[in-house]
C-alpha positions as CSV (number, residue, x, y, z in Angstrom):
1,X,18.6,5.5,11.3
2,X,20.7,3.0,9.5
3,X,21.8,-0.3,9.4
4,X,24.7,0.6,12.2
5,X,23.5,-1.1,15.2
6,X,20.5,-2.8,16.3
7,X,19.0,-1.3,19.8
8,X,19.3,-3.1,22.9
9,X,15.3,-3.6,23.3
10,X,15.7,-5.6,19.9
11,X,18.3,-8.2,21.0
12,X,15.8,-10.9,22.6
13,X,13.8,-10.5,19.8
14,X,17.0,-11.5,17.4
15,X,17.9,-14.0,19.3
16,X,14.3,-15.5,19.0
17,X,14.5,-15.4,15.4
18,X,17.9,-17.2,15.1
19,X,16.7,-19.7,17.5
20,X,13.7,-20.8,15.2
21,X,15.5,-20.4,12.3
22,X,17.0,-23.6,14.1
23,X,15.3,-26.8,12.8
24,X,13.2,-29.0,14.8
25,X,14.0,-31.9,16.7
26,X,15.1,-35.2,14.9
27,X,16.2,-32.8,11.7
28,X,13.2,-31.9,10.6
29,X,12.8,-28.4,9.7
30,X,9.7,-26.8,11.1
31,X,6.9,-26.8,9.0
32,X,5.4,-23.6,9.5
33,X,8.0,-21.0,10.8
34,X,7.0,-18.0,13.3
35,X,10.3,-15.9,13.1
36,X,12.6,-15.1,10.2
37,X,14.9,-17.9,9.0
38,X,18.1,-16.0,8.1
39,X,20.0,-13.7,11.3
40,X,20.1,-10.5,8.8
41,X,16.5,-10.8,8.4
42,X,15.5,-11.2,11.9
43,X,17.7,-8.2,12.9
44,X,15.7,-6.0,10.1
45,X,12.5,-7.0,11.4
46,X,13.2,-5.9,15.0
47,X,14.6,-2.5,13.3
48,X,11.4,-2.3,11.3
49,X,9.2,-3.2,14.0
50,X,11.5,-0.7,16.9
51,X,11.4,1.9,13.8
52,X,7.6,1.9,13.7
53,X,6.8,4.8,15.9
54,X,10.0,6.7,14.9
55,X,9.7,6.2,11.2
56,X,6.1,7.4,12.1
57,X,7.6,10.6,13.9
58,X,9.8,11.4,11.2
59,X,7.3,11.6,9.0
60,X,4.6,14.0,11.6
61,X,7.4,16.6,11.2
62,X,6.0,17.7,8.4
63,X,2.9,16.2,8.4
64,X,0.2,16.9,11.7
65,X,-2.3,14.0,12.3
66,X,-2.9,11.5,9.3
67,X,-1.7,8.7,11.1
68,X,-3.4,5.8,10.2
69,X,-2.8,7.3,6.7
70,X,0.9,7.7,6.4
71,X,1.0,3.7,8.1
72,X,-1.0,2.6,5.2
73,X,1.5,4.2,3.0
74,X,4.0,2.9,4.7
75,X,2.5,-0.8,4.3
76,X,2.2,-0.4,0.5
77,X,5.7,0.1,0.3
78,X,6.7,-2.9,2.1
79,X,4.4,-5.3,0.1
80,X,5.4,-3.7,-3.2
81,X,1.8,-2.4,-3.6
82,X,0.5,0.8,-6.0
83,X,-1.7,3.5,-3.5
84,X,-4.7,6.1,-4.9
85,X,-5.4,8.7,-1.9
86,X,-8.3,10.7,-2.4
87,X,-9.1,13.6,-0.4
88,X,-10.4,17.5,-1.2
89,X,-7.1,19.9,-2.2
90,X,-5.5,21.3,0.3
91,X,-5.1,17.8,2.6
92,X,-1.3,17.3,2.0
93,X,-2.0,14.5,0.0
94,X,1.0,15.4,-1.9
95,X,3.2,16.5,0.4
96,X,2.3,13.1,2.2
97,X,4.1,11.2,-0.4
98,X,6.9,13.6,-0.7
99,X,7.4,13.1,2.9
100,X,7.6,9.6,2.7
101,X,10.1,9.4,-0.1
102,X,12.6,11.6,1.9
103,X,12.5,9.1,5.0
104,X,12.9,6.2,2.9
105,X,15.7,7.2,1.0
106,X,14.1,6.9,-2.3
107,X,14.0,8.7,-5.2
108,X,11.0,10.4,-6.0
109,X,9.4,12.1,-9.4
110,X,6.3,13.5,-9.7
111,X,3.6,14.0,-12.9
112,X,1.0,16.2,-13.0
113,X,-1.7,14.6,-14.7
114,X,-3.4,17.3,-16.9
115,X,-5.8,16.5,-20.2
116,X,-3.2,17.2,-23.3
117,X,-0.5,14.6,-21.7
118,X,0.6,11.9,-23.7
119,X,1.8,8.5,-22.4
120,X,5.5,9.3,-24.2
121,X,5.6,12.0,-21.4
122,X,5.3,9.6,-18.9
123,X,7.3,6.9,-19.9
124,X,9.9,8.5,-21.9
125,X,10.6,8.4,-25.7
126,X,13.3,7.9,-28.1
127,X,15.1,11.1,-30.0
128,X,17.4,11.5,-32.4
129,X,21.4,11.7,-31.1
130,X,24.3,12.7,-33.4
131,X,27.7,10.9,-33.0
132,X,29.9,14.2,-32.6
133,X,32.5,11.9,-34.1
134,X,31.3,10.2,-36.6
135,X,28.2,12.4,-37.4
136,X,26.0,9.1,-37.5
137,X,22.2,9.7,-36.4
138,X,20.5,7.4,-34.2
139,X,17.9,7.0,-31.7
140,X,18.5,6.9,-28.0
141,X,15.6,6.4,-25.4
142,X,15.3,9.5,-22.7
143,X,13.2,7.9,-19.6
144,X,10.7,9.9,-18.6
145,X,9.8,10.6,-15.1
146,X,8.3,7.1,-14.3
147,X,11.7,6.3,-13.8
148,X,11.9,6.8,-10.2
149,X,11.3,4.1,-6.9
150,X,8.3,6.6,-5.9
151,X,6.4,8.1,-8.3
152,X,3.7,10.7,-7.5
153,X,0.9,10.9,-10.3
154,X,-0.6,13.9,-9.1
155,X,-4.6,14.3,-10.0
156,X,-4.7,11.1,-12.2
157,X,-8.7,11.7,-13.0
158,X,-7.5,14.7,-14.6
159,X,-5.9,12.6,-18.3
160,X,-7.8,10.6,-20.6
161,X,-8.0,7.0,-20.5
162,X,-5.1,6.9,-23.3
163,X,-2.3,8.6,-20.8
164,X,-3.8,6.4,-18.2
165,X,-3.6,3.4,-19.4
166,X,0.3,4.0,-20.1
167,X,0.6,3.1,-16.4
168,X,-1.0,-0.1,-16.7
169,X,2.2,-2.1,-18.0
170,X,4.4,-0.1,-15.9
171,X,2.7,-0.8,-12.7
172,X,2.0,-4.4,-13.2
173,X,5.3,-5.5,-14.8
174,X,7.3,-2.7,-13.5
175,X,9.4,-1.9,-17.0
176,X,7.7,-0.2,-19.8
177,X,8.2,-0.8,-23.6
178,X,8.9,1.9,-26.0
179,X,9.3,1.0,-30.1
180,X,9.3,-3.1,-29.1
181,X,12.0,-2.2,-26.6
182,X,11.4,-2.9,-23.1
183,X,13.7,-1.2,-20.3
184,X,13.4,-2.5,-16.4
185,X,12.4,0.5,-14.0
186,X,14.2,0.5,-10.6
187,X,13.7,-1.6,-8.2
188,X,11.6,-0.9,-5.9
189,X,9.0,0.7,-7.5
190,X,5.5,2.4,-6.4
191,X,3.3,4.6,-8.0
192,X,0.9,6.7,-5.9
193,X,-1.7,8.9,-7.5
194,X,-4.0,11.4,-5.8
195,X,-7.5,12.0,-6.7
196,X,-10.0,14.7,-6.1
197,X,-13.6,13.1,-5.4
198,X,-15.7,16.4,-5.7
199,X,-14.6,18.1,-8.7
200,X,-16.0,15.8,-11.7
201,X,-16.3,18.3,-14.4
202,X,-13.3,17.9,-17.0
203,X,-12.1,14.3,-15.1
204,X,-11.8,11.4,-16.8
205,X,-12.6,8.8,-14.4
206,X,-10.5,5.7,-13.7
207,X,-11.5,2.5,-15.3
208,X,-12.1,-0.7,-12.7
209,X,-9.1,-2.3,-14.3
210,X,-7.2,0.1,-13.0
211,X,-8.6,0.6,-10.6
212,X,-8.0,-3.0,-9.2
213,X,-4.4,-2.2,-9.6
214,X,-3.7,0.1,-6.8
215,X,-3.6,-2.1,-3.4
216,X,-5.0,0.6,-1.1
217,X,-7.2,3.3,-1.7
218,X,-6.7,5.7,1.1
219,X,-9.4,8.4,1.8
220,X,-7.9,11.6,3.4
221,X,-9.8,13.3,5.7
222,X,-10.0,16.8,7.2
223,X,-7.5,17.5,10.1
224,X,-9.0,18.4,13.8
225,X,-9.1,22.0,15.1
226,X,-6.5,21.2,17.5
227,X,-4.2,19.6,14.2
228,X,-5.5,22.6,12.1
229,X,-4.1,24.7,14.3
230,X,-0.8,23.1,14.3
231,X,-0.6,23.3,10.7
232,X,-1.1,27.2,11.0
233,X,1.6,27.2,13.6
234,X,4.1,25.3,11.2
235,X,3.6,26.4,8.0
236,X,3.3,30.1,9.0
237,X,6.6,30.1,10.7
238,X,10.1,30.3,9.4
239,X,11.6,26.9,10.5
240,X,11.9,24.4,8.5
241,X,12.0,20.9,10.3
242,X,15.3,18.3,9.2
243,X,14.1,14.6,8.3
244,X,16.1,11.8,9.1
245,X,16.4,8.4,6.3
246,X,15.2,6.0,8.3
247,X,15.8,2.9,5.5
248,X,17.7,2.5,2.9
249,X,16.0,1.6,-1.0
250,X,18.1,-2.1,-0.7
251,X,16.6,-2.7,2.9
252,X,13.4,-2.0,1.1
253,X,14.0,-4.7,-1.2
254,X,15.0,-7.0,1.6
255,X,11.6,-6.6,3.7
256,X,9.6,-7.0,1.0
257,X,11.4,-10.5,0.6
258,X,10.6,-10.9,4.3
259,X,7.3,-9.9,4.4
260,X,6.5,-12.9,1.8
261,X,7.7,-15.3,4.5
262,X,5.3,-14.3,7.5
263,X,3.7,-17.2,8.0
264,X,-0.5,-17.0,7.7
265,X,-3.0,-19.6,10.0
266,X,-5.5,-21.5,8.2
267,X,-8.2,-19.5,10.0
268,X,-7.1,-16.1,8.6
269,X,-7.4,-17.8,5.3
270,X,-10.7,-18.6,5.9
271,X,-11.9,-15.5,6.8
272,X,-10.5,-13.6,4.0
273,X,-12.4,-16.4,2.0
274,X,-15.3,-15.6,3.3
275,X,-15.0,-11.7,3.4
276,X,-14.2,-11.4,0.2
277,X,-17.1,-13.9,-1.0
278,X,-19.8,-11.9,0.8
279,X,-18.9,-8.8,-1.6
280,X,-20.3,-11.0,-4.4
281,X,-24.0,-10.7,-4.9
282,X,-25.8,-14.6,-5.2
283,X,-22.9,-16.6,-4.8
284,X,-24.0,-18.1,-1.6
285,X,-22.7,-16.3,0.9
286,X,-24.2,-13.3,0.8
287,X,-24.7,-11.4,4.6
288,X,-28.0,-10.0,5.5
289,X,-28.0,-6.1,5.0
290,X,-24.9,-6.0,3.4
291,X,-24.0,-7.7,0.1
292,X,-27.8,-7.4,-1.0
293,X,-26.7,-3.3,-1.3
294,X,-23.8,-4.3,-3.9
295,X,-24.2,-4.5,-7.8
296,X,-20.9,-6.3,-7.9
297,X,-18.3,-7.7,-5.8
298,X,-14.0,-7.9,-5.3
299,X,-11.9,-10.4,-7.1
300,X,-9.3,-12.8,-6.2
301,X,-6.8,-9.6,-6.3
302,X,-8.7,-8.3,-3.3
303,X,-7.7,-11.5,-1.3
304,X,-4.1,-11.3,-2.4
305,X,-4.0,-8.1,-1.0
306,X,-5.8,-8.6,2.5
307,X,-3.3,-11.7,3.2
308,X,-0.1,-9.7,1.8
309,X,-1.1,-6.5,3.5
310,X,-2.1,-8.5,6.8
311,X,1.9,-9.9,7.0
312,X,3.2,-6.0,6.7
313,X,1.3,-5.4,9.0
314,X,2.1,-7.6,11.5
315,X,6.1,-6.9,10.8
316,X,5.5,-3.1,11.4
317,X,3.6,-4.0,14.9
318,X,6.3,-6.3,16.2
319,X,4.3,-9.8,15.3
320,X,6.0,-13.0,12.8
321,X,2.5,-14.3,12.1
322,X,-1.1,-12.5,10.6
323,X,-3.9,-12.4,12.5
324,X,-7.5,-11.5,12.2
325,X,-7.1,-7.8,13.4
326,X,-4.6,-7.2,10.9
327,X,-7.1,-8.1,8.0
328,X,-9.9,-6.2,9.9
329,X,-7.8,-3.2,10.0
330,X,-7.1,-3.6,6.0
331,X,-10.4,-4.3,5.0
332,X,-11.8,-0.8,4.0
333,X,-8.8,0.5,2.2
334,X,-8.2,-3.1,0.3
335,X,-12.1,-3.5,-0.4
336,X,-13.6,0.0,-1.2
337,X,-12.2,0.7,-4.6
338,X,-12.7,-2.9,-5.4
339,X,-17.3,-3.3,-5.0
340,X,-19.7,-1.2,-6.6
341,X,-22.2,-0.2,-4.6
342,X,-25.8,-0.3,-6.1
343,X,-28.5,2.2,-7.1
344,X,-30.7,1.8,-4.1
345,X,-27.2,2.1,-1.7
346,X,-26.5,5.6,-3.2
347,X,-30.6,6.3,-2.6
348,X,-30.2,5.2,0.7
349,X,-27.0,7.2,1.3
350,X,-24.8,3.5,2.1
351,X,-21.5,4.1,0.9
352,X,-18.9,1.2,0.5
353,X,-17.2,1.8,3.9
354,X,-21.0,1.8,5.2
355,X,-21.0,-2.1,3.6
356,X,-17.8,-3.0,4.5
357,X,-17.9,-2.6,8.0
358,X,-21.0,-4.3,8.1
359,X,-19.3,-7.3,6.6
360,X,-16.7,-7.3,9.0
361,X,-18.9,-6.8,11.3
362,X,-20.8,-10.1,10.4
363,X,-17.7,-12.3,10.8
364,X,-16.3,-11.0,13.6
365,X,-19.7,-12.0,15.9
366,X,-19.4,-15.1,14.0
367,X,-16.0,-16.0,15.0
368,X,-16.6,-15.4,18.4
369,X,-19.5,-17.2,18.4
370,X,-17.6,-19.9,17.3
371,X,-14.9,-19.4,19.9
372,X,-17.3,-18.9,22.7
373,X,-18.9,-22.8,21.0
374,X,-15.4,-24.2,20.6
375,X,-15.2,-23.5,24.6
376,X,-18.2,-24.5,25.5
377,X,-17.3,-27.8,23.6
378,X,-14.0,-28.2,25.3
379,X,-15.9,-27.4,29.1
């Protein structure tokens, strides 16, 4: 699918977002817009939102089941965010992001992470060039494999803190600096690394700094029988399924600017306040059977990421504005890489997702107590 035509179904949702792109009456332009402001922005959102289940499809013909997955993938991407899956070999975790770099139209690299590699193999080094002509010597940079939009670091746990850290730069800033020289990497740019959580011996594992880089973590889980069986059925065959490019790396670029401008209700910010506040143990809104099982909580990054994955979110479902769902259904893979549960959790067998949902749990009969008081009120 490309930028050729917009479908039919979409029209009366363009012409929605061109009419309130309009300004309000008596010139003043509306203070908190619901649809896009410019006509080629509207007209991507409808393609993004009508492209949803397609882009979706695209992606299942080589991967069977992993759906909520491959959409949290696909999120990441459209709020320029960093993603660590995690999940026992043999889940496609790799083949996931492969996948998604053939549908997008990006280009893709991939680094196996293994103890003896040095940071210069990642983000390139300079060598020594000879000018056939005039026989001079100098150095010229060769860019490593973190030049790429998508990059696939493959077992990251497996380097030592040294190689890791060489990331750090080039996922924050996106360029990377080599000899006081920096150099811009392509635009746009994600990194997402794959872990394996049950085989510790000879890992080095990842530092909360970094950690608190990557937007999402993403646990991958086994597949059904009926999806395992499907997997037999495919990969033991001879076919091999044709994948279409659904967007383009500039259209990318341009959601990303649009996702920025999805407008978010006071509300929402008040309950990723208080969501993120009740990770933190004695800051006055801890929640009863939850935040007393964490040692320590998320920062403001966690936040950032709730709000910015909550307007994806609401572009890939067809919606102009965030709302509470959206930041429900972020919650676990924005907030579990982010609190560290404490000793008596692990003895009690409470994992973060155990806490988390808890959490959500807690505001959500909250606000519709609230709701059901505000009604009352009203009555």
């Amino acid at each position: 699918m490309t930028s050729e035509a917009t479908p039919k179904a979409d029209t009366a949702l363009i012409r929605k977002a061109q009419a309130g792109a309009a300004k309000a009456p008596g010139g003043a332009a509306p203070a908190s817009p619901t649809v896009p402001q410019q006509a080629g922005e509207s007209e991507l959102v409808a393609r993004l939102a009508s492209a949803r289940t397609a882009l979706l499809d695209e992606m299942h013909k080589i991967i069977v089941g992993q759906r909520e997955v491959l959409e949290q993938l696909t999120l990441a991407v459209l709020c320029r965010g960093h993603c660590l899956l995690e999940g026992v070999p043999g889940l496609a975790k790799t083949v996931m992001v492969q996948t998604l770099g053939q549908v997008l139209d990006l280009s893709f690299s991939r680094i196996q992470f293994t103890p003896d590699l040095m940071p210069s193999d990642i983000t390139g080094t300079d060598i020594i060039q000879e000018d056939p002509q005039t026989g001079r010597r100098q150095f010229e940079f060769l860019q490593g494999p973190i030049f790429a939009n998508l990059v696939l670091a493959d077992e990251i746990n497996r380097t030592p803190p040294k190689t890791q850290a060489s990331l750090l730069e080039a996922m924050s800033e996106r360029r990377v600096t080599c000899r006081g020289r920096t150099y811009e990497l392509p635009d746009p740019f994600f990194v997402l690394a794959t872990q394996n959580p049950i085989e510790q011996e000879g890992t080095y594992t990842l530092p909360e700094a970094q950690l608190d880089r990557f937007m999402f973590m993403v646990k991958v889980g086994y597949p059904s029988k009926e999806e395992e069986r499907e997997i037999m059925r495919r990969t033991t065959g001879s076919g091999k399924p044709r994948l279409n490019r659904m967007f383009t790396a500039k259209e990318i670029v341009q959601l990303q600017d649009v996702v920025r401008q999805v407008p978010v209700a006071d509300h929402v910010y008040d309950y990723v306040v208080d969501l993120v506040h009740a990770t933190r143990p004695g800051h006055g809104n801890d929640v009863a059977d939850a935040t007393k099982w964490l040692q320590w909580g998320a920062g403001p990054r966690a936040g950032q990421q709730l709000i910015i994955g909550g307007k994806a979110r609401a572009l890939l479902h067809g919606r102009f504005h965030v709302t509470s769902e959206d930041i429900t259904a972020l919650a676990k893979p924005v907030l579990r890489h982010r609190v560290v549960c404490s000793f008596a959790a692990q003895a009690n067998n409470l994992t973060s997702d155990i806490i988390i949902d808890r959490l959500v749990e807690h505001f959500t009969r909250s606000g519709k107590t609230m709701a059901a008081a505000h009604a009352a009120a009203k009555a």
